[in-house]
C-alpha positions as CSV (number, residue, x, y, z in Angstrom):
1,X,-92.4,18.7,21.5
2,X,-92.2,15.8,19.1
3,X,-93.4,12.6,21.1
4,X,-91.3,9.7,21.3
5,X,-93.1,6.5,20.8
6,X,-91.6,2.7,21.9
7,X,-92.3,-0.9,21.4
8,X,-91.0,-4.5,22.6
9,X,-88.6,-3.8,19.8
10,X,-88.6,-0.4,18.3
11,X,-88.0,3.2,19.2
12,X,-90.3,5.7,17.2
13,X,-88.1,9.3,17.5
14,X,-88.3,12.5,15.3
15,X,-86.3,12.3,12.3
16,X,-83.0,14.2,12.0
17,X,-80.5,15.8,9.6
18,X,-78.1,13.4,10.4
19,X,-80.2,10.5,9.5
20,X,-79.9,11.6,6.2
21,X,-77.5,9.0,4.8
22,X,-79.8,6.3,6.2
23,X,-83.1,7.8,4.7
24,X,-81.2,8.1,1.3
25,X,-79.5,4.4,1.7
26,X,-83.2,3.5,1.2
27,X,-84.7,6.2,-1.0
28,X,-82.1,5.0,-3.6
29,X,-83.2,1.8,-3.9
30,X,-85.8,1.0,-6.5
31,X,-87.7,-2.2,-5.2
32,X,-88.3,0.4,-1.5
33,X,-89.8,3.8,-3.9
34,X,-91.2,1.3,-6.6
35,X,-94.6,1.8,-4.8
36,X,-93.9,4.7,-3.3
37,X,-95.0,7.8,-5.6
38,X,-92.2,9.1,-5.7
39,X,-88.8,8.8,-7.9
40,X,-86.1,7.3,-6.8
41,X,-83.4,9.3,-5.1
42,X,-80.1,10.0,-6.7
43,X,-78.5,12.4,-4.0
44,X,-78.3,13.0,-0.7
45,X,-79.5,16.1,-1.0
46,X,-83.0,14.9,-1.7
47,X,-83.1,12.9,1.6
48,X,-82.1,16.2,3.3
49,X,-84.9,18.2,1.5
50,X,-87.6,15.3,2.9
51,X,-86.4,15.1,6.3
52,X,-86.7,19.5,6.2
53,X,-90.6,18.4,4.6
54,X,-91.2,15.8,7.6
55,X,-90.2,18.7,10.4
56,X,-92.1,21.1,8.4
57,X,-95.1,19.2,8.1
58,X,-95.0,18.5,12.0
59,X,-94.7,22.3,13.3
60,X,-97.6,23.1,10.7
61,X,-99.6,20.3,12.0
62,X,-100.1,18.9,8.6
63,X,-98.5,15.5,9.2
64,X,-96.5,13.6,11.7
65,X,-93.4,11.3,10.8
66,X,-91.2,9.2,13.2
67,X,-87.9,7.4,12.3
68,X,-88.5,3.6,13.2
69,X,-84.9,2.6,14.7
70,X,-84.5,-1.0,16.4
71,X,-84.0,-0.5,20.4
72,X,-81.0,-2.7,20.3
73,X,-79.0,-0.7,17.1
74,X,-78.1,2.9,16.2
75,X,-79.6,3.9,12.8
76,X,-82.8,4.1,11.2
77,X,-84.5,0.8,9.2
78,X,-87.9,3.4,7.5
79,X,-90.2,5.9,8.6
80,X,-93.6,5.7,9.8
81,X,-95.9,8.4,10.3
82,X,-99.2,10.4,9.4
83,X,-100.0,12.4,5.9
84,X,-102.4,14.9,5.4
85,X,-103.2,15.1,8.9
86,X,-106.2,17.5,9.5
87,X,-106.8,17.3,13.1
88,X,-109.9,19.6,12.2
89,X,-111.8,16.7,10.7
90,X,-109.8,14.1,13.0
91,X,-108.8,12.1,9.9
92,X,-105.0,11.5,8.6
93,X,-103.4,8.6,6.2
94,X,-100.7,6.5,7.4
95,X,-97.6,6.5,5.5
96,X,-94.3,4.2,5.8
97,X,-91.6,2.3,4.4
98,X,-88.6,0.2,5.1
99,X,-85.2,-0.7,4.1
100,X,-85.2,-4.1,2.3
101,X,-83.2,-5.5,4.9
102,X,-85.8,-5.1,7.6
103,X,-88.8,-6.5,5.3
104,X,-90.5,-9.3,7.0
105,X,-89.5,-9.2,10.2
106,X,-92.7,-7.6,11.9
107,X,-91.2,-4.2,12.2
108,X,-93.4,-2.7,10.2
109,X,-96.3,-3.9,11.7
110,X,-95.4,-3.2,15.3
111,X,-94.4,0.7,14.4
112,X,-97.9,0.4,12.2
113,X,-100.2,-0.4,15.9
114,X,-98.1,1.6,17.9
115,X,-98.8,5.0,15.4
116,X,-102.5,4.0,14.9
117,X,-102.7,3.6,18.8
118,X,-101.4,7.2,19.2
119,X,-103.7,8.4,16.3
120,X,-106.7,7.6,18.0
121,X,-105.8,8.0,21.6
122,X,-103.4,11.2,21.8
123,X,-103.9,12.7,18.2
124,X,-108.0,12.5,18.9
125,X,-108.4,10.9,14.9
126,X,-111.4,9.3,14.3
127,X,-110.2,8.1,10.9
128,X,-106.8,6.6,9.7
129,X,-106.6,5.8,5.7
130,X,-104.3,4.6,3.5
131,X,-103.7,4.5,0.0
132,X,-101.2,1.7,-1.3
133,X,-100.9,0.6,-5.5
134,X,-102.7,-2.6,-6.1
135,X,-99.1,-4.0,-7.1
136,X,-98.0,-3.8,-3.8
137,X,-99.2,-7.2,-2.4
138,X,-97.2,-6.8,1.0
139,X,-98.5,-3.2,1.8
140,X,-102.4,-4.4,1.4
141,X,-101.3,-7.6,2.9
142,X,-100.3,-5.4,6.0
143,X,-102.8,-3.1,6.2
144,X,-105.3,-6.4,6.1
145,X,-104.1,-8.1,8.7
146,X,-103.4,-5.5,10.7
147,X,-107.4,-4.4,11.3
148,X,-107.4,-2.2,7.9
149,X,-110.3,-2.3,6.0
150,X,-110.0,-1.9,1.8
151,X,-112.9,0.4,0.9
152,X,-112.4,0.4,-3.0
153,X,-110.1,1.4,-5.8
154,X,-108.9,5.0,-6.8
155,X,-108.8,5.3,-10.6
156,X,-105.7,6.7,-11.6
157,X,-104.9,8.5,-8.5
158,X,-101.0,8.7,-8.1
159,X,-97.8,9.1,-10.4
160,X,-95.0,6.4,-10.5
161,X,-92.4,7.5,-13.4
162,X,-94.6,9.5,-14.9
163,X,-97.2,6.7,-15.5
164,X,-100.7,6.8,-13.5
165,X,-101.8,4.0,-11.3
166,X,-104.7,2.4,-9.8
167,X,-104.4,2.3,-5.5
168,X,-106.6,0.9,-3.3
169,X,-108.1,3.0,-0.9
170,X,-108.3,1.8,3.0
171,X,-109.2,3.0,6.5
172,X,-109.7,1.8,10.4
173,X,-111.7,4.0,12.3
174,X,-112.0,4.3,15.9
């Protein structure tokens, strides 16, 4: 059973096939995938094949994605969720991102302490990390403020274009 998760402003639900069009009105747009590690979408199809990777990812307990959708509108803004969840070694990395429209407006942070509540709470995680490009002054900014502590610098650790950058490595733990 996928668990639904709410705040003051935001419902946190499973992601569906028909939220397709919304994934891919983001996933197409270079200043959202910029930092993202991977390319740019250029067809629907691809936000189809991600959504069928979230759902597979959950029912293999490997990692755990909600669709972040404001209470008050139909439609998803981003995704939120954990990677490389290994309940095993109760450790997981946060993953998220938004549609341009929705950047700073404190969505992202209230879907970011609702998930890391449920990570330690339900999920029994001990560790939540993160890994973000140095460039990306507004995901490090977030993580920062938000009780996430940078604990050094990954040489070369993940593919943008077919170029290798430098991320910055972060965790809370419980």
């Amino acid at each position: 059973m996928f668990p639904i998760l709410t705040t003051d402003r935001l419902v946190l639900r499973e992601i569906l096939q028909q939220d397709a069009q919304d994934i891919y009105s983001y996933f197409s747009n270079e200043r959202v995938t910029k930092y993202y590690g991977m390319n740019t979408f250029k067809s629907i199809e691809e936000a189809k094949n991600l959504i069928h990777s979230f759902s597979s990812n959950f029912s293999q307990r490997r990692g755990i994605r909600w669709a972040i959708e404001r209470k008050d509108t139909k439609g998803l803004i981003g995704t939120i969720g954990f990677n490389l969840w290994s309940p095993a070694h109760k450790r997981a990395e946060i993953g998220y991102e938004i549609h341009p429209d929705f950047w700073r407006a404190g969505y992202t942070s209230e879907a970011l302490n609702r998930i890391v509540e449920y990570g330690f709470n339900e999920l029994e995680l001990t560790r939540i990390g993160a890994v973000v490009f140095l460039e990306n002054s507004a995901s490090n900014q977030l993580l920062l403020k938000n009780g996430f502590e940078k604990e050094g610098i990954l040489k070369k650790y993940m593919y943008q274009n077919n170029v290798a950058y430098d991320v910055n490595i972060f965790s809370k733990v419980k």
